[in-house]
C-alpha positions in Angstrom: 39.5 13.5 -37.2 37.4 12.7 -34.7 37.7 12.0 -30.8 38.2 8.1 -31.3 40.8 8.4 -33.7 42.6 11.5 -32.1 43.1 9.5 -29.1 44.4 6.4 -31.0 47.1 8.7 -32.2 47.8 9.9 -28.5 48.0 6.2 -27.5 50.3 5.1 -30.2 52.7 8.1 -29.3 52.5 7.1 -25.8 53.0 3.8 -26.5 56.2 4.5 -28.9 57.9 6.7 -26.5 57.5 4.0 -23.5 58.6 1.0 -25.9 61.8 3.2 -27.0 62.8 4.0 -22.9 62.5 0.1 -22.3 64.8 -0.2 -25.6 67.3 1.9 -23.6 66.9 0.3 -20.3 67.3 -3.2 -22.2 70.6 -2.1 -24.0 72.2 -1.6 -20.6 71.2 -4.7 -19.6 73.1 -6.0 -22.5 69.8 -7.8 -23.8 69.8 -5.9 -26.9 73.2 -5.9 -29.1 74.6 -4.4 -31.6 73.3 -0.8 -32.8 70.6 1.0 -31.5 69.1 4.1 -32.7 66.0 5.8 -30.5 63.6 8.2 -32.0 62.4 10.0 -28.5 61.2 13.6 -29.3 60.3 12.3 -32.6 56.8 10.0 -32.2 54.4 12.7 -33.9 56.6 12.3 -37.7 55.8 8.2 -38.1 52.7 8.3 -36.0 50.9 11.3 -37.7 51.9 10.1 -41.6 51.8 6.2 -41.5 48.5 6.2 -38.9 47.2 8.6 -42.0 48.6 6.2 -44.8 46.1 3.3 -46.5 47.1 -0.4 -45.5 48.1 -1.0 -49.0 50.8 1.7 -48.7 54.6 1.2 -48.7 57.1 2.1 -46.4 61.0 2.4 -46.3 62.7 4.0 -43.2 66.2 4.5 -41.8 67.9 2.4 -39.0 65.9 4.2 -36.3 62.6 2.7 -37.4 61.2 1.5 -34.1 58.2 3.5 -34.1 57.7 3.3 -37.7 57.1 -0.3 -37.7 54.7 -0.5 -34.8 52.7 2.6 -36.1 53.0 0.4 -39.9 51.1 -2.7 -38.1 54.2 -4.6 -37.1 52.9 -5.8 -33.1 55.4 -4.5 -30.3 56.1 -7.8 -29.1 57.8 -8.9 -32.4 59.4 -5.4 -32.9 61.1 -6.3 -29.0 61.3 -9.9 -30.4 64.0 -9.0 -33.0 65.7 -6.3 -31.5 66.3 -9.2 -28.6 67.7 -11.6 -31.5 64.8 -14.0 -31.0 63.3 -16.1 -34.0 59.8 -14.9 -33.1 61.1 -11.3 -34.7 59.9 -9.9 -37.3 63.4 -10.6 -39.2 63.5 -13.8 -37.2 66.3 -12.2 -35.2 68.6 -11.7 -37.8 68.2 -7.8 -38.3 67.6 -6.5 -35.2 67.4 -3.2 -34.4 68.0 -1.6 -37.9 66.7 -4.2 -40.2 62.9 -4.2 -39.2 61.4 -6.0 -42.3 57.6 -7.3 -42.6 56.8 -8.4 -46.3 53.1 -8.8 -45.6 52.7 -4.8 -44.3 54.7 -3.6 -47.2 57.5 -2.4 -44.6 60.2 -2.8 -46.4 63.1 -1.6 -43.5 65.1 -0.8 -41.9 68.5 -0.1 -43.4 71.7 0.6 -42.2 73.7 2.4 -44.6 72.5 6.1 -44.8 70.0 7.3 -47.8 70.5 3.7 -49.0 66.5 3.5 -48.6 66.2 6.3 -51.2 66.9 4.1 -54.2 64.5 1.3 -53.0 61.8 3.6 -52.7 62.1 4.9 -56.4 62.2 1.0 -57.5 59.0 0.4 -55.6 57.6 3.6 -57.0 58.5 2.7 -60.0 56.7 -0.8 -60.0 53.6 0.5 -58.4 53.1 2.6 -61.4 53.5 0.3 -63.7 51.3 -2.3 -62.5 48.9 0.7 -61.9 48.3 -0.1 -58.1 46.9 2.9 -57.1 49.6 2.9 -54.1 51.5 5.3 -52.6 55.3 4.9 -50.8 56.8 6.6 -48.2 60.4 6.9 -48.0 61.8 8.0 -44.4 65.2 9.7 -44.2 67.2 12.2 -42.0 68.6 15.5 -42.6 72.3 13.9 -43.5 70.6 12.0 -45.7 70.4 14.8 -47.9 74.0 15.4 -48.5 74.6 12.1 -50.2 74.4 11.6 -54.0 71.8 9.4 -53.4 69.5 11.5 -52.2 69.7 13.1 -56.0 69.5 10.8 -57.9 66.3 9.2 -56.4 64.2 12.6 -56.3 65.2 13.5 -59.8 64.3 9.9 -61.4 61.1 10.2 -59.4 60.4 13.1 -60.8 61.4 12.0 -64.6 59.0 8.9 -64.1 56.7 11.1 -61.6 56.2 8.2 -59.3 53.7 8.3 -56.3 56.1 9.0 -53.6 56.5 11.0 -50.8 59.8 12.0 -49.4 59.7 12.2 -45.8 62.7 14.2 -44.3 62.7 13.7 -40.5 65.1 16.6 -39.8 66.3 16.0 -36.2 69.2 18.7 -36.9 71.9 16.6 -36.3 74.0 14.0 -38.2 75.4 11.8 -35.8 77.2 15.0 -33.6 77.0 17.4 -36.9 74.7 20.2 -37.2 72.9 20.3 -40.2 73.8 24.0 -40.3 77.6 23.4 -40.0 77.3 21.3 -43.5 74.5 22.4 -45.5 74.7 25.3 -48.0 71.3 25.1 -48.5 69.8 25.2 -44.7 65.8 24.8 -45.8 65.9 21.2 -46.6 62.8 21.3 -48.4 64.1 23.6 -50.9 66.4 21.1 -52.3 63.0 19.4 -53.9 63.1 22.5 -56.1 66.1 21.7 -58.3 64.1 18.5 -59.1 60.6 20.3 -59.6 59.3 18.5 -56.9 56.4 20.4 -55.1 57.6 21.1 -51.3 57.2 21.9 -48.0 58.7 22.5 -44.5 56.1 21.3 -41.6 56.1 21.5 -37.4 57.4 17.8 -36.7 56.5 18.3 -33.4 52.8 19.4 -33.9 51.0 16.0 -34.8 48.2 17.8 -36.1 50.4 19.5 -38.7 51.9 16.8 -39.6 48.7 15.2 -40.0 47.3 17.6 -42.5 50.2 18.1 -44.4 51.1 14.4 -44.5 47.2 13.5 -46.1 47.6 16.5 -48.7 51.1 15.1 -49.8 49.5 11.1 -49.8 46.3 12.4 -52.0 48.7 14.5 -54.6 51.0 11.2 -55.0 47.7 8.8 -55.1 46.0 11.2 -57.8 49.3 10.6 -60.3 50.9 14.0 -59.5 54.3 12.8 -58.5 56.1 13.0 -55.8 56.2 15.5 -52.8 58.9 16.3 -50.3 58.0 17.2 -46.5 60.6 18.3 -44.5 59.4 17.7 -40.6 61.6 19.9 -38.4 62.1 17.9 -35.3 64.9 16.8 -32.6 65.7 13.7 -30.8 66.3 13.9 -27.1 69.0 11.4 -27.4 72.2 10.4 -29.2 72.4 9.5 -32.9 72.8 6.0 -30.6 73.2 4.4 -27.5 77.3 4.8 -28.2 76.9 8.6 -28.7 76.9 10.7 -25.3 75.5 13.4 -27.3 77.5 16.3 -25.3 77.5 18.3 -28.4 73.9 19.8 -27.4 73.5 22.7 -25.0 71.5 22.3 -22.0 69.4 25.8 -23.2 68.7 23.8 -26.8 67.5 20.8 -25.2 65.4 22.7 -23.3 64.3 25.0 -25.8 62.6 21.6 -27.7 61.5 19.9 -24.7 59.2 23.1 -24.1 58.0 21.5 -27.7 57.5 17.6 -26.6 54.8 16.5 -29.5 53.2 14.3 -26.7 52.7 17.1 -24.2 51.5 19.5 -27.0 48.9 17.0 -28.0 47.7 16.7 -24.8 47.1 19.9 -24.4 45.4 19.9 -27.3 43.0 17.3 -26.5 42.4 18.5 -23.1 41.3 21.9 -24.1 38.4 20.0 -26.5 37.4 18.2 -23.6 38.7 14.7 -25.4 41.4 14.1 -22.3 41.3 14.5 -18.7 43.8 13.1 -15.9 41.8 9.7 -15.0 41.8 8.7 -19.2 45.2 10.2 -19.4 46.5 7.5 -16.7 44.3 4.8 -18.2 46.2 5.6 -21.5 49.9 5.2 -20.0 48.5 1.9 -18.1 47.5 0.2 -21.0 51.2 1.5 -22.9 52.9 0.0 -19.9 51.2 -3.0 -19.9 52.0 -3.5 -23.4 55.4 -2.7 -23.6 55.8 -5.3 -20.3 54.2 -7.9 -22.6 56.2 -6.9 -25.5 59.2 -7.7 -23.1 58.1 -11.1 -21.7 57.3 -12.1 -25.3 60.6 -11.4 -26.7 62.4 -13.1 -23.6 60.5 -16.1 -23.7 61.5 -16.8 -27.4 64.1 -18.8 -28.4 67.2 -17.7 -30.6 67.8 -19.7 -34.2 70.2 -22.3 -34.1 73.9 -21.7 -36.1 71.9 -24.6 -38.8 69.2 -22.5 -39.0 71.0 -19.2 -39.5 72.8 -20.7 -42.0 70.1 -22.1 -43.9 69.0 -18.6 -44.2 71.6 -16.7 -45.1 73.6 -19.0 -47.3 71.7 -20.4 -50.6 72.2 -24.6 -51.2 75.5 -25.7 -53.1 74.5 -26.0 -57.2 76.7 -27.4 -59.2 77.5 -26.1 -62.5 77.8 -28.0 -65.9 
């Protein structure tokens, strides 16, 4: 990669991490309701494999799928839009936070219900290779994810019907206040793939560049008709599973231990020591995230909220009678 687009990953991760603190600051301020779920500590997973991804690709997340949209094309200001309940959302406020939907990027959510994205991804799989698209999904999920029957069933269809997926574990070590550890026989993640005979691998979710390279080898062996491939990102989130969660459960050393790890500061390093970043471009960088999370925020509080009619209209289907 070269300087222009190394630097367009630095910006998006700066840019994610300053749209997910206003997130937080606009939950306290009771302007977002509801759920929400923050990926801070996280940036370099959906940063470094969607920025890496074609435009005609697919993508299904979880419920904390913030980043994953804006790196996937949807524009901060309708991300803030819906997680504000406004109609100019991307689910015209009727999703919020963990229902992200855009039809015309191929981002299809966003879903509540854990590993329920699992089984959508093998359907869209499924289709692409039957119409012969040439397309590639990538299905997001966490590490508790991979205790639900779910999570089996969809890797070993994928596998029978060796659809182009790749399965994109985002292992933050923790589900909800649960240690992976404390509930998983099988602690390497990736290893699970095996049973399925599903090529795998575990990867540095906090080293961009990793996640880079590993995440375009994974996309070419899909796209080439190979079948699936599993990536397990090791990664933690510097905050609760969500706003609700106090997240006292994690020792001050272990927080610490990853912050020495931040992905943002890592990559800066990195670019600095090729001569790609110095302090004045560095603040330039955060100005123009600032600005754009501010406008992201004036957007979404400027637009209006659907009326009950409206709501209705869209979630109930017209009366037809039956003969």
């Amino acid at each position: 990669m070269d300087r222009d687009e190394l630097l367009k990953l630095y910006y998006l991760m700066v840019l994610s991490r300053r749209f997910e603190e206003e997130c937080e600051e606009l939950y306290k301020l009771g302007e977002i309701g509801g759920y929400l779920h923050l990926g801070i500590g996280q940036e370099a997973i959906p940063v470094g494999t969607i920025s890496v991804s074609e435009k005609g690709d697919h993508v299904v997340a979880t419920y904390r799928e913030h980043i994953h949209a804006i790196v996937k094309g949807i524009p901060p200001k309708v991300v803030m839009a819906e997680l504000l309940g406004k109609r100019c959302g991307c689910s015209k406020g009727l999703g919020g936070s963990m229902h992200l939907f855009s039809k015309e990027l191929n981002f299809w959510g966003g879903y509540g219900i854990v590993a329920q994205g699992l089984p959508v991804a093998v359907g869209i799989g499924y289709a692409l290779k039957y119409k012969g698209l040439g397309e590639v999904v990538l299905c997001f999920f966490g590490d508790g994810a991979t205790n639900n029957g779910s999570f089996y069933e969809s890797l070993n269809l994928a596998k029978v019907f060796n659809l182009p997926i790749v399965f994109i574990c985002e292992n933050n070590q923790y589900a909800i206040g649960t240690h992976y550890r404390d509930v998983s026989a099988v602690e390497e993640i990736y290893k699970r793939a095996c049973a399925h005979n599903i090529p795998s691998e575990r990867v540095d979710g906090m080293d961009i560049l990793k996640v880079v390279e590993r995440t375009k080898f994974a996309l070419e062996w899909a796209r080439e008709g190979r079948g699936p491939y599993f990536l397990e990102f090791l990664t933690y989130r510097y905050k609760g599973h969500s706003m609700a969660d106090p997240y006292k459960y994690k020792s001050e050393a272990e927080f610490e231990l990853w912050k020495r790890r931040d992905p943002i500061k890592r990559f800066e390093k990195f670019l600095e020591e090729k001569n790609f970043l110095d302090e004045s471009l560095k603040e330039q960088i955060k100005a123009k995230a600032e600005r754009e999370v501010k406008e992201a925020v004036e957007f979404a509080r400027s637009c209006q909220e659907l009326s009950f009619e409206e709501m209705e209209s869209l979630i109930y289907s017209e009366k037809v009678e039956l003969s």
